[in-house]
N, C-alpha and C positions, 0 to 999 in steps of 0.2 A: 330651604334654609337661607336666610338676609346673611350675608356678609359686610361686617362692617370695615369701610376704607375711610384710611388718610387722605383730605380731602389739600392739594398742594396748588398752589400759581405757579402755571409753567411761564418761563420766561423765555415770551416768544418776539420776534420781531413785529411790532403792527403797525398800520399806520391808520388816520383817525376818513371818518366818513366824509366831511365836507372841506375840510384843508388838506392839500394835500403838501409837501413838503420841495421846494424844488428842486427838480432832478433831469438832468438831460433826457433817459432811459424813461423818464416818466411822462415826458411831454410831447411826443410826436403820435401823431392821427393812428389809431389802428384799425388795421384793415378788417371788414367781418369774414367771417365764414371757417373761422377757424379760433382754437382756442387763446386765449391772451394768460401769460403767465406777471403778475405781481411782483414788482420792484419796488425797492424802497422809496418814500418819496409818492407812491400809488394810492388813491383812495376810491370809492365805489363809485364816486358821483362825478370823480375826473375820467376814470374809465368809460364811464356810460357818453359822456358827454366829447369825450376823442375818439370815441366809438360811432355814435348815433346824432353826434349834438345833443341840443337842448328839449328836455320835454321827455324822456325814456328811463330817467332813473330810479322810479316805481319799478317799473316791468323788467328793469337787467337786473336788479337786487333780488327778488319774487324768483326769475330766473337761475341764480345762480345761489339762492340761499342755504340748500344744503351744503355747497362748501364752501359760504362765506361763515351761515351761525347764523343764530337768530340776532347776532349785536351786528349792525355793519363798521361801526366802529373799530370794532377789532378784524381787520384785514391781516390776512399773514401774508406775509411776502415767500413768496415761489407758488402760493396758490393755484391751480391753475384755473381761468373763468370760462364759462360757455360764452362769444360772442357770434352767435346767429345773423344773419343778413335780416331774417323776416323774424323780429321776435314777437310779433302776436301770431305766427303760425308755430314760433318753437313751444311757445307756451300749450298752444290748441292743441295740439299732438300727444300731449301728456306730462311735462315736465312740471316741478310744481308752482302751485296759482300762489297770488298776492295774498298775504295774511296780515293780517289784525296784529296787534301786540297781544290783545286778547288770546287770542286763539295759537300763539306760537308755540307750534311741537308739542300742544295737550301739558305743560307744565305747570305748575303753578307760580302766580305773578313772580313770586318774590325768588323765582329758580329759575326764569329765563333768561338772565342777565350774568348767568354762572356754568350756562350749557359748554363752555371751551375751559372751565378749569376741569382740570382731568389729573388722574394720582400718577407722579413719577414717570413723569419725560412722557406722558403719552403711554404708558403700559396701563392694560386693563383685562382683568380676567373676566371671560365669560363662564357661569356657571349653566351647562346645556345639559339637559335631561332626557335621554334617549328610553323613547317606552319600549322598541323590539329587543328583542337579547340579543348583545354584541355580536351573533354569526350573520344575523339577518341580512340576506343582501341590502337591504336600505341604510344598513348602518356598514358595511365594510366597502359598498362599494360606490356610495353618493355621499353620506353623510361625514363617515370620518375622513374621506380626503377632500371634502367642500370644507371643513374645518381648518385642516392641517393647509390649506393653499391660503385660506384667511392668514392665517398668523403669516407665512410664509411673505407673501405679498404685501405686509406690513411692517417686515421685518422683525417681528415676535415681539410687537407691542403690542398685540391683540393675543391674547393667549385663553386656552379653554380647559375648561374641567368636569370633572359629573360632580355633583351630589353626594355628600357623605351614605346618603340612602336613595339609590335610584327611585323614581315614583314609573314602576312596567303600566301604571290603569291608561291603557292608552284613550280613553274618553277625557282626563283631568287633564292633558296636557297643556290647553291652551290657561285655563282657571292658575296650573300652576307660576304663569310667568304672570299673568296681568294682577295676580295677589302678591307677586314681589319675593315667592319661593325657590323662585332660581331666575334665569335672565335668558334662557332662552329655551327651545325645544322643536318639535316636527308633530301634527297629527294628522290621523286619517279624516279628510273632511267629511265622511258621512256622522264624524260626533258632533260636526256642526249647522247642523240641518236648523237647528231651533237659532241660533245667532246668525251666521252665516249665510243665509239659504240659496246668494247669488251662486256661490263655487260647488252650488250641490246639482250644477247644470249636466256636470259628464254622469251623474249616477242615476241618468235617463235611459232608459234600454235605446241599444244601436246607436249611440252619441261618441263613442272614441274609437280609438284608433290603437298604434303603438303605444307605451308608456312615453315615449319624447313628443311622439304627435299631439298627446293627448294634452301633455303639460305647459307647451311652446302655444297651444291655439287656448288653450284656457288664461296664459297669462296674457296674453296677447288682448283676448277680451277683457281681460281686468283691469289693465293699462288703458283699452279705449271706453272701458262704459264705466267698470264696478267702482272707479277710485274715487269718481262725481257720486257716488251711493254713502263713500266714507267706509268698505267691506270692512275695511281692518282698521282702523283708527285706534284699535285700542293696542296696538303692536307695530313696531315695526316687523312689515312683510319680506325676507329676504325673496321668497320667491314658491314656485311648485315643483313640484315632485310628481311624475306617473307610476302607475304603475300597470302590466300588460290588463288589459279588457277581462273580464269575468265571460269563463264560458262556461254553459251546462255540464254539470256532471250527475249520469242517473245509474240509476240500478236497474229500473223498471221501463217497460213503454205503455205510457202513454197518449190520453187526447193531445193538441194543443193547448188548449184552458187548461185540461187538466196539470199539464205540462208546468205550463207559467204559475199557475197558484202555488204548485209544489215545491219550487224553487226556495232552497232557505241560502240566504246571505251568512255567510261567517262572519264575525264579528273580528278584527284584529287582535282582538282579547287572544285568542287563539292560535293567533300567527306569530303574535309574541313573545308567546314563549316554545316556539320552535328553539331547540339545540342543537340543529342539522343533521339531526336524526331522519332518514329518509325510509317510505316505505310501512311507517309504524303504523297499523290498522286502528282508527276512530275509533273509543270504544264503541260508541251509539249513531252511527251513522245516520244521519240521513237522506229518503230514498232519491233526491234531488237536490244538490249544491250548486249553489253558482262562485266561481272561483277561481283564477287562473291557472296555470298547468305545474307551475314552481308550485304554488300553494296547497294544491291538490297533491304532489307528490309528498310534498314535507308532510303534511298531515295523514298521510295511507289510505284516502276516503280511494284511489285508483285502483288500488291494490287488490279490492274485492271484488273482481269481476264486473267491473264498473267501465262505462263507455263514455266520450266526451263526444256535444256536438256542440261544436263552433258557429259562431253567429257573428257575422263582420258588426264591427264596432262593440260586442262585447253585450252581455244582459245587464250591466254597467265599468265604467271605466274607473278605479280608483283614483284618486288623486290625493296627494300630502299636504300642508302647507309647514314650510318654512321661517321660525320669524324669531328675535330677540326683544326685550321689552322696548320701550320708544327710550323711556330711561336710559337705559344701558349706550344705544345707539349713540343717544346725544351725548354719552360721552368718551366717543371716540372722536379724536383731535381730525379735524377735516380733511389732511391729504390720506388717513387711514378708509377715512368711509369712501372718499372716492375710487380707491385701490378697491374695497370691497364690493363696491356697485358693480366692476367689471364682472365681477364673479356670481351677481346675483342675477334674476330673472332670466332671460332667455338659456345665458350660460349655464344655471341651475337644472332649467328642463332640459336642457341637451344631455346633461347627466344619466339621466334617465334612461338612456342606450341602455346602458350598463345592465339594468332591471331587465328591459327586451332580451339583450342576449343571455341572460340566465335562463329568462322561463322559454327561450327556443332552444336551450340545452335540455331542458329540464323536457320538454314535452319530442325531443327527439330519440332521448333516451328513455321514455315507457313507452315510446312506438316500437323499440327495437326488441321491448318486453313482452309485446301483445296488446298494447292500447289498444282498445277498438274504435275506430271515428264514426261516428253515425250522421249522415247527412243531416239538415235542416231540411224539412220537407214545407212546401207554402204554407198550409194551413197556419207551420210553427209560428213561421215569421209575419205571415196574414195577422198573426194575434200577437205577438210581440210590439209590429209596429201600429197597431190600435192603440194599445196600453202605453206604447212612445208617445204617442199622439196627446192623450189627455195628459200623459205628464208634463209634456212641453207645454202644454195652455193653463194648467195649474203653477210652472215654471216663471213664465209669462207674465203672470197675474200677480204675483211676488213682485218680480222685479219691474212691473208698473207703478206698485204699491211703493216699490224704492225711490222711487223718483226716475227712473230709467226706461228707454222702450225695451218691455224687454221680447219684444219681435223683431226689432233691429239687431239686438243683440246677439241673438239667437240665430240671426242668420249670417249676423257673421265669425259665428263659431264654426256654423257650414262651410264658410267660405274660407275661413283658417283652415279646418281640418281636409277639405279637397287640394289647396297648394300646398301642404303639408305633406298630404303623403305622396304626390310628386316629388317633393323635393328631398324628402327621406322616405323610399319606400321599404 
């Protein structure tokens, strides 16, 4: 559902892009390598230019435009700016490139010059649409306090709400923000395999890790390859979300082949409407799930004399993504988004603990019931990592076709997820 807002001029202090006003506080040299905070009297091109000199005020605008706005014009004073020592290496790292008046923030001509009016002093409700049922650890224990820290760390000008009518189809989630039916939400990225196909990297057999390792080394590649691809352009990305690695669960033994073809993927259709009911037997089981140990117990597929064998990195790794419309975004007033960036990407996936220490509750307590663990025997993983194999070169092939190497890429997802799980094992 579209909410319609009062559309207000907040009256803020600013000051203009190429005059600047004069001010004692505004005219001495500043030093790089640390942030510069906006005094009255400050303009973008006096900054740049006490900063860097002459010749840099393209690249510290470009630099610092999600919290100047797409007008430089309008500077607010206590701002605070990025002033980097090496700004063509702050840029190369990821931060964002020089834009076009064309192309600013995806809006339309006549609405880029309107992105800093925003309704009453800066207050803005988010309307977010959660597709699992409220018990779901993704929603009690990453999602609604990543919410409740937003508003908080903004002083509750950022405020959130559901939907007169929740929409649970966890596949619509993303269609529902970019058609303008709510403003923001979370999905499982295997619904976006036909749009997305770079973040469908961890749902390679033996590609993750923990749910924080897995989300921390996926974003980590998204910030250095997928963002030159444009992954998300049609959203703002807050960030990802893990979830623990999919392990086999069977009834039966078999071959290896036999093994892996048998394998069915749960759909989160299913996980969604868990009511934390634990233990409840499937009606119609099948004789081999792949699924983590929280998921398997919520659902009762364990319960029926059913054994789990584990496979480091998982027979795939889920992952969420995070995001509100690009709309919405552009109109939160600039000291609010930067307050929110702190909370977004890395900090996001760290979240993700949270999910790990559930499903090691969750699979400590049906070991205490009789879980049976069945080792992995070579043949398993002889054939598991074959099928990894074509899928990383079918992987590959996409994300060359994106513009991207995506064998550079790929290896340094390897190399994300090895200091990763050092650094949180």
């Amino acid at each position: 559902m579209l909410f319609g807002r009062v559309i207000l001029v907040v009256a803020i202090a600013t000051v203009p892009f190429f005059a600047a006003v004069p001010d004692a506080n505004a005219q001495a040299q500043i030093t790089c390598g640390a942030e510069y905070t906006v005094v009255r009297g400050d303009s973008v091109s006096a900054i740049a230019r006490r900063a860097y000199g002459d010749g840099e005020l393209d690249r510290f605008f470009a630099l610092n435009r999600d919290r100047i706005g797409p007008n430089p014009n309008l500077l607010e004073v206590g701002t605070r700016l990025r002033v980097p020592c090496d700004l063509e290496r702050a840029q190369r790292v990821g931060l964002p490139p020089i834009q076009t008046e064309s192309d600013q923030v995806g809006l339309p001509k006549q609405s880029q010059q309107q992105v800093r009016v925003v309704s009453g002093n800066g207050r803005i409700n988010i309307v977010f649409n959660k597709a699992a049922a409220p018990e779901f650890i993704l929603n009690t224990a990453i999602i609604d306090p990543l919410l409740a820290d937003i508003s908080r760390v903004t002083e509750g000008r950022v405020t959130f709400s559901e939907p007169p009518q929740v929409n649970r189809s966890p596949e619509a989630q993303m269609a529902l923000v970019t058609t303008g039916k709510v403003d923001g939400a979370y999905i499982f990225n295997g619904y976006l395999a036909d749009t997305h196909p770079l973040v469908q990297v961890t749902m390679n057999p033996m590609m993750g890790g923990t749910a924080l390792q897995t989300a921390l080394a996926l974003w980590r590649i998204h910030q250095k390859h997928f963002l030159a691809a444009g992954t998300f352009d049609d959203v703002h990305l807050l960030g990802f979300v893990g979830a623990p690695p999919a392990q086999i669960w069977r009834m039966t033994d078999r071959t290896p082949a036999q093994l892996a073809d048998a394998i069915t993927v749960p759909s989160f259709d299913t996980l969604g409407d868990i009511k934390g009911v634990r233990g409840q037997p499937a009606a119609t089981p099948p004789e081999t799930l792949a699924m983590a140990h929280g998921a398997a117990r919520a659902v009762g597929v364990w319960s029926q004399a059913r054994a789990v064998t584990e496979i480091d990195g998982g027979v795939y790794a889920p992952t969420f993504s995070v995001f509100i419309s690009t709309d919405k975004w552009n109109q939160i007033i600039p000291r609010d988004r930067q307050a929110i960036r702190n909370l977004m990407g890395e900090s996001l996936a760290l979240r993700s603990a949270a999910w790990d220490a559930f499903d090691d509750q969750q699979k400590a307590e049906m070991l205490e019931q009789g879980l049976k663990e069945i080792e992995a025997d070579f043949a398993l993983l002889a054939e598991l990592q074959d099928r990894a194999r074509l899928r990383w070169e079918d992987w590959i092939t996409v994300a060359d076709a994106a513009g991207i190497n995506g064998y550079e890429a790929i290896q340094d997802f390897f190399t994300e997820m090895d200091g990763l799980r050092r650094e949180y094992p």
